[in-house]
N, C-alpha and C positions, 0 to 999 in steps of 0.2 A: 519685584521690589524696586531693582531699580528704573523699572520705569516709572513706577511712579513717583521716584524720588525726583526725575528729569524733569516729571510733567508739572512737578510741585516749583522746581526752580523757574520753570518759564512762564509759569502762571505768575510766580511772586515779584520777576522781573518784568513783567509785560503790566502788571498795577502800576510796579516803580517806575517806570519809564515815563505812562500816560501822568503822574500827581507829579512830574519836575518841579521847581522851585520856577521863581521868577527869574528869567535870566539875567547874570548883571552885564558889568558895563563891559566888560570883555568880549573880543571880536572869537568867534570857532576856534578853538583850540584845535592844533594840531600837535602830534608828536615824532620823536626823531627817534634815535636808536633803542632799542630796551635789552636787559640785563634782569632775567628773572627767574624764579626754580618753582615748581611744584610738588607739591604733595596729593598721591593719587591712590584713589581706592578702586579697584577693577572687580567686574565681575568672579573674576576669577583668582585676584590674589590684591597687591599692593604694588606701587613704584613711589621712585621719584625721577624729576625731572627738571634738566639745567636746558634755558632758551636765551639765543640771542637773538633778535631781530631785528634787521639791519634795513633801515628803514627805504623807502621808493619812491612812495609819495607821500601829502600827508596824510591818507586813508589807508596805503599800501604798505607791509613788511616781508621782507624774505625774509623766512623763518629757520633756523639750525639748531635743529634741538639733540638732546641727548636726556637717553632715559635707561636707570637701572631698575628692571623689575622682580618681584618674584611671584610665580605661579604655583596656582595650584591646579591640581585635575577633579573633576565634579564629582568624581565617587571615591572623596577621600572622607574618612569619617574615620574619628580619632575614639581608642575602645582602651579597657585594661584591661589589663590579665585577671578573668574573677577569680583565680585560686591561690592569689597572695595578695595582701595584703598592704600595698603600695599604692601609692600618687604616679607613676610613672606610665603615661598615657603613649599613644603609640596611634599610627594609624596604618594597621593593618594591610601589609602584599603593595605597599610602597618600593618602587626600586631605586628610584632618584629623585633628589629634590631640584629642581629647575630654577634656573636664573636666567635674564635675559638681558646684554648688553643691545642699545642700541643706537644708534646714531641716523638723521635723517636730513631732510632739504623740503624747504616749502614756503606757501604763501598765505597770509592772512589780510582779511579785507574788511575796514570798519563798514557797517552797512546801517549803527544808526548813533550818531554821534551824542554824548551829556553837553549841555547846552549850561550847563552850569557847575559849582562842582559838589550838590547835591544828588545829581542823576546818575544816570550808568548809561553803557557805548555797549553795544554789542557788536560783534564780531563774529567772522566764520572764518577756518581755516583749513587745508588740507597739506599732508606730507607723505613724503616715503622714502623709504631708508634701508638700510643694513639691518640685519637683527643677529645676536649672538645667542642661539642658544649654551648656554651654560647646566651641565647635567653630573651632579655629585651624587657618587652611591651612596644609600643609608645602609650603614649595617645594624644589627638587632642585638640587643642582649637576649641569645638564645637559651635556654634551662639545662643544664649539663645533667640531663638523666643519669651518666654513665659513672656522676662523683656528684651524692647529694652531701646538704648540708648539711648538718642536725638542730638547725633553726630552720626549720620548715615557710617562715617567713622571710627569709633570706638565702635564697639559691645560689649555688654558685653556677656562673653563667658565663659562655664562649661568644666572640663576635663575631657573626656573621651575617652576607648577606642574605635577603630573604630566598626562601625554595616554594616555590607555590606545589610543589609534588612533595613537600617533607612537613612543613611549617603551617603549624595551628593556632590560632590565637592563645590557645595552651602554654603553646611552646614557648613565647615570648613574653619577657618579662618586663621587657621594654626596649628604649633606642639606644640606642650605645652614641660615644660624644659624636656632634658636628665634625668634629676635626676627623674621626676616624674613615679612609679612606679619601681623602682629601686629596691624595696623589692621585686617585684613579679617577678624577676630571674630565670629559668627556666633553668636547666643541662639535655643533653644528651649526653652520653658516645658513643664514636665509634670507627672506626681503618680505618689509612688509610697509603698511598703508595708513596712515590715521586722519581721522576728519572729525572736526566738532564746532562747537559756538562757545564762545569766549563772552562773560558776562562782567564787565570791565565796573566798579561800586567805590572806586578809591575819591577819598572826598580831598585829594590834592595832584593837581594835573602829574606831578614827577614821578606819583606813587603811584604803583601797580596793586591792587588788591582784587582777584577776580573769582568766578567761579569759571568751569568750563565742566563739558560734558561733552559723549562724542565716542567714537565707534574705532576700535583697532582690527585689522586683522595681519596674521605674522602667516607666512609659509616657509617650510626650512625641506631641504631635500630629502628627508625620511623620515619616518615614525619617532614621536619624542618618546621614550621609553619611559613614562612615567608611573605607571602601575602595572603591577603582574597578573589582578585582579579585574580588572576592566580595559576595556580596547583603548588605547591611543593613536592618534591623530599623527599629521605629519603639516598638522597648521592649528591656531588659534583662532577664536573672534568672542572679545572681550566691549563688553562698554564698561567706561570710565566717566567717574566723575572727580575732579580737583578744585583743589584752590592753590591758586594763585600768586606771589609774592615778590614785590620787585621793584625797579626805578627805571625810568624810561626817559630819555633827554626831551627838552620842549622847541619847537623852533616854531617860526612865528607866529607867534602868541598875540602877536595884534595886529595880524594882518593874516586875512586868508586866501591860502594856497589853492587853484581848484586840482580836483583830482580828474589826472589825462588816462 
């Protein structure tokens, strides 16, 4: 799916590019510092993401970004308990839910500039960085066989974490809160990589408005524990796609810079 979402974007930008406007009287725009966040949807879960970039040339940025993610693992699938009678959905031999702090260093390079300010810039860029795995246990509203209810549709139920050697989709009535087990937080430190193409659409030089697309991979020193039920990894590779939002300083705006 998402590639063909990718290939739908480059096709629709690659029309917009070739049907630009007439250009008017203004000399190549270039741009100076930028100040912008994203909103990202990944293969594998959600983030967002705060970027400075600090400008080189006027084609060039060193890029410092920071990204909060959350992940998921591919064989999570969310079930109920068929033998009561609840909304309270779950997904089954889950051991933690995963976050990822990251922080990173890079460079982006316009490679074909809006001649006007109907068109779009595109761009490519590469980084790499720190990554924090972030790993909080889920515990389970378990079914307290040992003291039933006498509402058969309302168990009374113990929190615990899940047992892949005791625990049935039976036994579970549901998640018990977020907050539960919150102290027992778990950090693994790692290093990872991202690279994509930035598709720049803002119809006023200051504004950032873009799409981007593009490829992450994370390695962290050990196995992330995230299911009981399926093997985990001790690295990620996720493609992403975002949009873009933001303001970017302008500097000579009628006079062009070349790029060294």
């Amino acid at each position: 799916m998402y590639n063909r979402i990718t290939l739908f974007i480059l096709l629709t930008f690659s029309v917009k590019a070739f049907s630009q406007g007439e250009l008017n009287n203004e000399t190549r725009v270039v741009s100076g510092n930028e100040k912008s966040y994203a909103i990202l949807i990944n293969s594998n879960g959600w983030g967002l993401n705060y970027r400075y970039g600090k400008r080189i040339t006027g084609f060039k940025k060193r890029l410092f970004d920071f990204d909060f993610s959350y992940v998921k693992h591919p064989k999570e699938i969310r079930i109920q308990n068929p033998y009561y009678d609840n909304q309270k959905r779950f997904v089954f031999g889950k051991l933690n839910i995963l976050f990822t702090l990251k922080a990173s260093i890079g460079k982006q390079k316009e490679v074909y500039s809006k001649f006007d300010k109907g068109g779009i810039a595109i761009k490519y860029f590469y980084e790499g960085g720190f990554s924090l795995a972030i790993l909080k246990p889920i515990y389970y509203e378990v079914v307290d066989q040992s003291n039933p209810n006498p509402n058969p549709n309302t168990p009374n139920v113990i929190d615990k974490l899940f047992d892949y050697n005791i625990h049935s989709p039976a036994d579970i009535y549901g998640r018990s809160s977020f907050f539960k087990g919150i102290t027992e937080t778990k950090f693994k430190p790692g290093l990872f990589v991202k690279a994509g193409l930035s598709f720049v659409y803002s119809n006023q030089y200051e504004t950032i408005n873009a799409l981007e697309t593009g490829l992450i991979f994370d390695i962290y020193y050990s196995e992330l524990p995230i299911m009981a039920t399926a093997q985990n990894q001790n690295y990620l590779i996720s493609i992403f796609i975002s949009y873009r939002f933001g303001k970017v300083g302008i500097r000579n705006k009628n006079e062009f810079v070349p790029d060294n």
